[in-house]
Backbone and ligand atoms as CSV (ligand in chain L), in Angstrom:
chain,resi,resn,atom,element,x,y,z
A,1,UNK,N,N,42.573,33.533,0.329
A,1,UNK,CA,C,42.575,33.344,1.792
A,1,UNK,C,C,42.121,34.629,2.491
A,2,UNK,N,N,41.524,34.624,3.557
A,2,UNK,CA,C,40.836,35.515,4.125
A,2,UNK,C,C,41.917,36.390,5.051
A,3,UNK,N,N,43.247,36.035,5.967
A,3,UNK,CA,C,43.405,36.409,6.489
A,3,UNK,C,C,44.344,36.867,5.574
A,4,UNK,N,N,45.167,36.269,4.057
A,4,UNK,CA,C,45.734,37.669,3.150
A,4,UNK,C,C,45.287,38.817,3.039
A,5,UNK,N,N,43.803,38.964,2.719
A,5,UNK,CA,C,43.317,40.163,2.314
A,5,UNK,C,C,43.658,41.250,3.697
A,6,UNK,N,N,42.911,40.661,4.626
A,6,UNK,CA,C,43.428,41.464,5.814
A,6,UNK,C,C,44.328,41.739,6.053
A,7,UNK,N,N,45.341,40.885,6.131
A,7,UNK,CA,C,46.620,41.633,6.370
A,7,UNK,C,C,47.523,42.917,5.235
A,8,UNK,N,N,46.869,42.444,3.768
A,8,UNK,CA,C,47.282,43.347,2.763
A,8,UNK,C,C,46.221,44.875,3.187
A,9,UNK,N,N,45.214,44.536,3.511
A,9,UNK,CA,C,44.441,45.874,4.103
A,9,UNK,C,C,45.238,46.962,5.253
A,10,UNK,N,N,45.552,45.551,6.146
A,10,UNK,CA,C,46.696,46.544,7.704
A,10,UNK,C,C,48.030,46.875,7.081
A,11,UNK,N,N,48.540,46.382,5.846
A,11,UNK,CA,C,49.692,46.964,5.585
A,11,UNK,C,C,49.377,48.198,4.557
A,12,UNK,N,N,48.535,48.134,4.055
A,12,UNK,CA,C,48.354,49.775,3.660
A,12,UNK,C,C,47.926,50.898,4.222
A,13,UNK,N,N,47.437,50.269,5.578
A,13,UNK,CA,C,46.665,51.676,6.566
A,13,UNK,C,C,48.413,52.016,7.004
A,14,UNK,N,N,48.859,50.986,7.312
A,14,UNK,CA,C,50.229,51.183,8.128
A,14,UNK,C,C,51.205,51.870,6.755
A,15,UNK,N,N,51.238,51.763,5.564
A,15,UNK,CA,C,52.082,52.568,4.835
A,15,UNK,C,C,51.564,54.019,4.444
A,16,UNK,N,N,49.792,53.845,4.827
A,16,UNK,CA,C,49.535,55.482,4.665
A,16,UNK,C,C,49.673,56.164,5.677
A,17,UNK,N,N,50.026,55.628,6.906
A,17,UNK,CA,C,50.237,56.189,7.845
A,17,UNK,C,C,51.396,56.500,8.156
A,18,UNK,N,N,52.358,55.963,7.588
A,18,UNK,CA,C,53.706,56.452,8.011
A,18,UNK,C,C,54.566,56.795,7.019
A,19,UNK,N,N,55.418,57.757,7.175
A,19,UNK,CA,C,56.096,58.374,5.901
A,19,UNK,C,C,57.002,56.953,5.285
A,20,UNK,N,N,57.606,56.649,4.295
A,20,UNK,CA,C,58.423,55.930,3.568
A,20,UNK,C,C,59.684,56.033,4.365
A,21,UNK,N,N,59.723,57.108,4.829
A,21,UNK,CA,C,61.149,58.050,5.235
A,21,UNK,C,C,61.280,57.419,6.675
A,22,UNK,N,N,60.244,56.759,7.534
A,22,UNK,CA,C,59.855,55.974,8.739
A,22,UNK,C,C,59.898,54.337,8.865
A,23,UNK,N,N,59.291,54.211,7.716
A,23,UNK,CA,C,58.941,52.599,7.442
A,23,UNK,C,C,60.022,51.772,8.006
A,24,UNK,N,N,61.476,52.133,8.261
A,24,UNK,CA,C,61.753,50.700,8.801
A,24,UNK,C,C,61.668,50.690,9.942
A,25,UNK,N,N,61.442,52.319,11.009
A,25,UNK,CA,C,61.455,52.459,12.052
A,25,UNK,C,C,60.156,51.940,12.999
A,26,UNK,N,N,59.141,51.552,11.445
A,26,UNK,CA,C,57.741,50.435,12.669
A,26,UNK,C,C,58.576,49.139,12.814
A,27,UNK,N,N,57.742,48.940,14.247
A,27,UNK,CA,C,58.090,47.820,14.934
A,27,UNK,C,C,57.049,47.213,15.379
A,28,UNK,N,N,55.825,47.657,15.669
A,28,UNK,CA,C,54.468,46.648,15.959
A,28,UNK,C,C,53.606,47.414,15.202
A,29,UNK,N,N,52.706,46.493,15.058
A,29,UNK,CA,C,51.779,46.907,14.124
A,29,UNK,C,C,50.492,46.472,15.296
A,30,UNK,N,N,49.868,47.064,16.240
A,30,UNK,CA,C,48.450,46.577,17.126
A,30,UNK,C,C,47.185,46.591,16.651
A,31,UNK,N,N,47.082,45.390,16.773
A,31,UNK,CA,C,45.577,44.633,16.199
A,31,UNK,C,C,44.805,44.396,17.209
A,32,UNK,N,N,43.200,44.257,17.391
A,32,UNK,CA,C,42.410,44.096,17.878
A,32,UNK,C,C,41.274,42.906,16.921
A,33,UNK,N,N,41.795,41.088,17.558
A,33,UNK,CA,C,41.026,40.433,16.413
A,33,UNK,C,C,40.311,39.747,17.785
A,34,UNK,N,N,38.668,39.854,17.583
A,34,UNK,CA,C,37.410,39.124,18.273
A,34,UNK,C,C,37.685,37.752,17.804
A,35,UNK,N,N,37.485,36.637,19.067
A,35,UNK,CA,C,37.235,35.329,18.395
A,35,UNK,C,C,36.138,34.997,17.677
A,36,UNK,N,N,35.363,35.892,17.567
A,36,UNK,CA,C,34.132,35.696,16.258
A,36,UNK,C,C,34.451,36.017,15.218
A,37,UNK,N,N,35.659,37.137,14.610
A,37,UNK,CA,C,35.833,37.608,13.921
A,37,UNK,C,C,35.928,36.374,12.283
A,38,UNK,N,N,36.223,35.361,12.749
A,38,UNK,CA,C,36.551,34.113,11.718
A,38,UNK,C,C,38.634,34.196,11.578
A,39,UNK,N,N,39.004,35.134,12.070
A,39,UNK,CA,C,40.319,35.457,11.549
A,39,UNK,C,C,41.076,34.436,12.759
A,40,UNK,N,N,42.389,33.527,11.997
A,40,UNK,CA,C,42.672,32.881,12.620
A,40,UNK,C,C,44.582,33.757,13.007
A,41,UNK,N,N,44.675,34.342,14.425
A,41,UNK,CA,C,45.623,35.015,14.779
A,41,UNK,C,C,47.701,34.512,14.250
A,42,UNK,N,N,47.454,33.338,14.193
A,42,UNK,CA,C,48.659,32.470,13.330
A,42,UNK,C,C,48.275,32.901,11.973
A,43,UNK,N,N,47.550,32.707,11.976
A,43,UNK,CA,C,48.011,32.411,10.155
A,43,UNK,C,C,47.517,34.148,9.602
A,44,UNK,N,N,47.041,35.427,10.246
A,44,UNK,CA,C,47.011,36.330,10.091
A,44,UNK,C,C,48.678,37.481,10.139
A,45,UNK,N,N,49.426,36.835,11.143
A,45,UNK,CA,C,50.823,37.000,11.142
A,45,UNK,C,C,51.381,36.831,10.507
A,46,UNK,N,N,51.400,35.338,10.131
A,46,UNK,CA,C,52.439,34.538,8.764
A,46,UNK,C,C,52.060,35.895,7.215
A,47,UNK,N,N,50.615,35.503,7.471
A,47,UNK,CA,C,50.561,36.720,6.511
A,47,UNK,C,C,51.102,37.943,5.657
A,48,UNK,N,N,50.672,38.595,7.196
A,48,UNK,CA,C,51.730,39.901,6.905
A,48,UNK,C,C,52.870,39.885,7.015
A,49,UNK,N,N,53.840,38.789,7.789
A,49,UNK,CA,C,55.302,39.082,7.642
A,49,UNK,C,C,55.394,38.645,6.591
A,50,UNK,N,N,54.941,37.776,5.582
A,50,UNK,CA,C,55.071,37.356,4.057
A,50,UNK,C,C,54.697,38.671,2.973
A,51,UNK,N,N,53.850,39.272,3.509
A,51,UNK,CA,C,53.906,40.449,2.386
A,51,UNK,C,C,54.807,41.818,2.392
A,52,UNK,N,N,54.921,42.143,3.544
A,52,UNK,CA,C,55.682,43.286,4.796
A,52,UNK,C,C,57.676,43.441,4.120
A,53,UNK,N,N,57.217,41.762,3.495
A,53,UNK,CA,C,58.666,41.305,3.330
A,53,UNK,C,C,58.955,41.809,2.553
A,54,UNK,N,N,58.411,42.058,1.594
A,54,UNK,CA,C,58.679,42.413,0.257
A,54,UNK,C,C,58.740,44.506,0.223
A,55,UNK,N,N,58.316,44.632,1.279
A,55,UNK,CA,C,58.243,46.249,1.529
A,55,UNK,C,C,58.973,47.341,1.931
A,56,UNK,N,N,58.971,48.021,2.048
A,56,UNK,CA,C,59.835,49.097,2.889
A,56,UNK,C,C,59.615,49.174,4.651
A,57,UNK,N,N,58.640,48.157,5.012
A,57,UNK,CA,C,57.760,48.184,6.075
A,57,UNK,C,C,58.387,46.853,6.806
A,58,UNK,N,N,59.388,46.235,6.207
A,58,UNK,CA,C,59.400,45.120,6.804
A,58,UNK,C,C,59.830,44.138,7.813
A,59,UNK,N,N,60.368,45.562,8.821
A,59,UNK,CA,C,60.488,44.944,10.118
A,59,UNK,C,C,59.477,45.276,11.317
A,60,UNK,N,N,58.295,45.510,10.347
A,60,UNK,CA,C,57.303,45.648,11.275
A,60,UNK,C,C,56.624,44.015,11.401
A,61,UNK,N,N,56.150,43.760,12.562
A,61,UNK,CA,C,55.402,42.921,13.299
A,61,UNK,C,C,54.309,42.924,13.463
A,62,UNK,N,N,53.047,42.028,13.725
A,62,UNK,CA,C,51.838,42.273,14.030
A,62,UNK,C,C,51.838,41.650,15.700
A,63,UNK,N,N,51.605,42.686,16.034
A,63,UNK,CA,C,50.952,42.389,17.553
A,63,UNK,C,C,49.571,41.734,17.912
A,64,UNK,N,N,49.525,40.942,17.860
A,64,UNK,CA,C,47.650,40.687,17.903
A,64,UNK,C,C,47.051,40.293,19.436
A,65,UNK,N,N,45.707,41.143,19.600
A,65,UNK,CA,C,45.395,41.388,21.304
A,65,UNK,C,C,43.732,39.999,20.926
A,66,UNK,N,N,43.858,39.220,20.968
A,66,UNK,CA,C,42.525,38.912,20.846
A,66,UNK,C,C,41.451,38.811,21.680
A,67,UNK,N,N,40.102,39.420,21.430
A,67,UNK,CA,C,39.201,39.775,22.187
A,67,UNK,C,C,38.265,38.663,22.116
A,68,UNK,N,N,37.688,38.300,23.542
A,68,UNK,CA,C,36.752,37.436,24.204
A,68,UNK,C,C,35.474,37.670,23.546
A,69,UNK,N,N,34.528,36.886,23.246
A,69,UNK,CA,C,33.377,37.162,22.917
A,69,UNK,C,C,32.718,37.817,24.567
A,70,UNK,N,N,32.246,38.717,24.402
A,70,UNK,CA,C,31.248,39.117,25.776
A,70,UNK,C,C,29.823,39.201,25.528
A,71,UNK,N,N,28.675,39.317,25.926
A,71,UNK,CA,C,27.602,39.221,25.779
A,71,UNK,C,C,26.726,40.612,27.157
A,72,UNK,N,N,25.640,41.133,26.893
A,72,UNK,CA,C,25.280,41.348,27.835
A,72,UNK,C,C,23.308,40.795,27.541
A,73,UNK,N,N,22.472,40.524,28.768
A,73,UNK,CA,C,21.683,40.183,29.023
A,73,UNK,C,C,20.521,41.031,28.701
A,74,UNK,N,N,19.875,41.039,27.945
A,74,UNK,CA,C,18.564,42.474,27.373
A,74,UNK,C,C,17.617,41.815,28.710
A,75,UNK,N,N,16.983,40.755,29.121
A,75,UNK,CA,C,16.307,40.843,30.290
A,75,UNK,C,C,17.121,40.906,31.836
A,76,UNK,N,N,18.066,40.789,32.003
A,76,UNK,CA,C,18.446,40.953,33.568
A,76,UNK,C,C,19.860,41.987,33.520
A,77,UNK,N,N,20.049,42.156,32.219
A,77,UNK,CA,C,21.680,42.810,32.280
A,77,UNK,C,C,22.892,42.502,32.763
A,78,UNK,N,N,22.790,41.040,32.661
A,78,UNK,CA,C,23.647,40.572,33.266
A,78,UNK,C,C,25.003,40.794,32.063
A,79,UNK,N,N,26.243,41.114,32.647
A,79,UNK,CA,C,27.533,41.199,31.570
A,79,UNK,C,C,28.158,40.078,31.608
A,80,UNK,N,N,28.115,39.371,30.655
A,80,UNK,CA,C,29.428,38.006,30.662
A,80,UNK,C,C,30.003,38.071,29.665
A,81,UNK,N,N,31.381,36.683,30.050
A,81,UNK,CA,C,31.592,36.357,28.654
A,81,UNK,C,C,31.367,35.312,28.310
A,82,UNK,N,N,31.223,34.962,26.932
A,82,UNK,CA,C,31.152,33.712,26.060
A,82,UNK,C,C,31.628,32.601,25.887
A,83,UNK,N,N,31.488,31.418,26.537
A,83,UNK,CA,C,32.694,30.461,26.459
A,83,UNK,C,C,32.058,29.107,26.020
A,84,UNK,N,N,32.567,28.572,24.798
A,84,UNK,CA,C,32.279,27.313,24.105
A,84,UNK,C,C,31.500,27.597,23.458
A,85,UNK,N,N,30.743,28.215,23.030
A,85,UNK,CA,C,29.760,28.889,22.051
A,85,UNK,C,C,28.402,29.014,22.371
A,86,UNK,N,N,28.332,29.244,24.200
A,86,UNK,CA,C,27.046,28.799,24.476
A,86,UNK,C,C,26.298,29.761,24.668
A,87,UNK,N,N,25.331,30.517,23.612
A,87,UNK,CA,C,24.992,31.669,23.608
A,87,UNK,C,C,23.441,32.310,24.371
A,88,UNK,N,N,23.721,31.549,25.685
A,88,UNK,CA,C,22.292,32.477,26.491
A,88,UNK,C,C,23.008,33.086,28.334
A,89,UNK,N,N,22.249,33.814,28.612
A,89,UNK,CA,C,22.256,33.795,29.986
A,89,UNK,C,C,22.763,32.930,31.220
A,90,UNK,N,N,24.266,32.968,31.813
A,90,UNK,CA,C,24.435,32.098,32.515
A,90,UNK,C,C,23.539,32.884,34.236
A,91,UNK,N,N,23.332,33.974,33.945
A,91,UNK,CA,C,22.786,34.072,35.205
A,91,UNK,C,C,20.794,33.597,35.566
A,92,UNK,N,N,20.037,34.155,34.057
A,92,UNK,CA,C,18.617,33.642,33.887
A,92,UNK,C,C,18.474,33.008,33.022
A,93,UNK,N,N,19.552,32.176,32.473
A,93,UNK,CA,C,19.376,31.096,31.848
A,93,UNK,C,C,18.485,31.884,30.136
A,94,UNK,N,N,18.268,33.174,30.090
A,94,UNK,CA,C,17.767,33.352,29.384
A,94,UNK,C,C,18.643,33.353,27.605
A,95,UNK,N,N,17.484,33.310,26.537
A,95,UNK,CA,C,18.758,33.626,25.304
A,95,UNK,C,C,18.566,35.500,24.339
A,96,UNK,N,N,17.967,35.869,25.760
A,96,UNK,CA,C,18.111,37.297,24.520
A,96,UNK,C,C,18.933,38.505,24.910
A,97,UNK,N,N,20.251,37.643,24.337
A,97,UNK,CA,C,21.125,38.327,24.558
A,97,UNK,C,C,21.591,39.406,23.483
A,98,UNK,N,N,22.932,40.524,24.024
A,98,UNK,CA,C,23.482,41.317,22.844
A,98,UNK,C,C,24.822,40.993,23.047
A,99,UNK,N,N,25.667,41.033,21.515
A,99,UNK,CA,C,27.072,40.841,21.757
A,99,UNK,C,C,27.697,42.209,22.096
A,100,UNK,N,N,28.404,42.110,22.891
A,100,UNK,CA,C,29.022,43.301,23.293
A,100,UNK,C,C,30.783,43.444,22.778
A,101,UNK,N,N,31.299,42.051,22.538
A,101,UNK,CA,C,32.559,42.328,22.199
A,101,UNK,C,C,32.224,40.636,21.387
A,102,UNK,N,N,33.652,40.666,20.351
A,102,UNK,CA,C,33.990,39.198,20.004
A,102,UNK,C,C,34.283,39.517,18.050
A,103,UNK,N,N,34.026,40.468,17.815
A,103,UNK,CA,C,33.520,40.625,16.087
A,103,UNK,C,C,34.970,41.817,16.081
A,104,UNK,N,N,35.396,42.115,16.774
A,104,UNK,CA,C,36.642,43.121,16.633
A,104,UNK,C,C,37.463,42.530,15.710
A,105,UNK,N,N,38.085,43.634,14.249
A,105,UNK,CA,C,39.018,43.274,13.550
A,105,UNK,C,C,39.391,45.198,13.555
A,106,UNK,N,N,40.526,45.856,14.391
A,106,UNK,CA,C,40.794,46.879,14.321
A,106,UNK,C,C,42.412,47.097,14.220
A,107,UNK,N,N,43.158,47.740,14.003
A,107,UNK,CA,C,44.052,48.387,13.961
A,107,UNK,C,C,44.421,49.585,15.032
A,108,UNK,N,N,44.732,49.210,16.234
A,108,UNK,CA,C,44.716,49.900,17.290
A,108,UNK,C,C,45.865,51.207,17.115
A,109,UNK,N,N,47.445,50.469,16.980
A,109,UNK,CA,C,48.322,51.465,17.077
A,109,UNK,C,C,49.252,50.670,15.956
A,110,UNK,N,N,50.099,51.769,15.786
A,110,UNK,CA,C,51.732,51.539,15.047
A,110,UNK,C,C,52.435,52.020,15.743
A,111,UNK,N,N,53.513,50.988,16.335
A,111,UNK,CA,C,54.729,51.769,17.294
A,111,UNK,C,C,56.234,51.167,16.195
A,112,UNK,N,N,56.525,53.054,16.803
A,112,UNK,CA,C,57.786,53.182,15.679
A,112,UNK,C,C,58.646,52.687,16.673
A,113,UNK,N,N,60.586,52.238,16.350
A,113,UNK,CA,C,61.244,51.843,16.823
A,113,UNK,C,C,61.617,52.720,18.517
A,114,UNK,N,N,61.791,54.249,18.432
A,114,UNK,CA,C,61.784,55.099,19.297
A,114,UNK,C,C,60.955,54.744,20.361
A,115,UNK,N,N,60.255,53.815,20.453
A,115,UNK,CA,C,59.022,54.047,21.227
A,115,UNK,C,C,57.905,55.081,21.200
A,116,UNK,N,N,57.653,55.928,20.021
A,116,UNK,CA,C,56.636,56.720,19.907
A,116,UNK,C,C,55.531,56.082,19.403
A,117,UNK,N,N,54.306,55.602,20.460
A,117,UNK,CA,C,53.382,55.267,19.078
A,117,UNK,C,C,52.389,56.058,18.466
A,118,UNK,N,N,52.293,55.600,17.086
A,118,UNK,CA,C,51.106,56.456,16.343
A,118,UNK,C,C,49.592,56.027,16.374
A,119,UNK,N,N,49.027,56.296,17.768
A,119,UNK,CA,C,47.937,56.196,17.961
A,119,UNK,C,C,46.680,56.865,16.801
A,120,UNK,N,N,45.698,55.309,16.259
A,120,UNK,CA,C,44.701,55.531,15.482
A,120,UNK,C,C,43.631,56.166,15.583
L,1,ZN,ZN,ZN,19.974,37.261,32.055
């Protein structure tokens, strides 16, 4: 499954990032997933709290922010966003467009219980 691997990926950035001596003190784990990305935000959660479980890590949470596909316009510059998959110009009707957002799969922050977060 696609969104295991990922989530076994965010739980090792998140255990190299934080001492052992910390681990129960994460509490979100902030994600950045594009609706292009293919990653489905449910079943990327179930995920990691299924592996997390088994860890020293495991009252950490995944926060997930999901990002809009946006587009901008190479002939008029027009900035939009993407909606239903309809990929040209709503202002010149044109299709040569660039994606500007929607493909995001990042790891933004880890916030420990204290409220300190460990910005990436
Ligand atoms: Zn345009």
């Amino acid at each position: 499954m696609h969104e295991l691997a990922i989530a076994q990926n965010i739980l090792e950035i998140v255990q190299q990032s934080v001492p052992r001596e910390q681990a129960a003190a994460v509490r979100w784990v902030r994600v950045r997933v594009g609706q292009l990305s293919g990653v489905v935000p449910e079943s990327l959660d179930f995920c990691f709290s299924a592996i997390a479980s088994d860890t020293n890590w495991k009252g950490a949470s995944l926060a997930i922010e999901q990002v809009p596909t946006t587009s901008q316009c190479r002939d008029c510059a027009h900035h939009f966003e993407i909606e239903d998959m309809l990929f040209f110009c709503p202002a010149c009707k044109g299709t040569n467009i660039e994606l500007t957002s929607g493909k995001e799969l990042e790891l933004v922050e880890i916030e420990l219980e204290d409220g300190q977060g460990e910005a990436l």
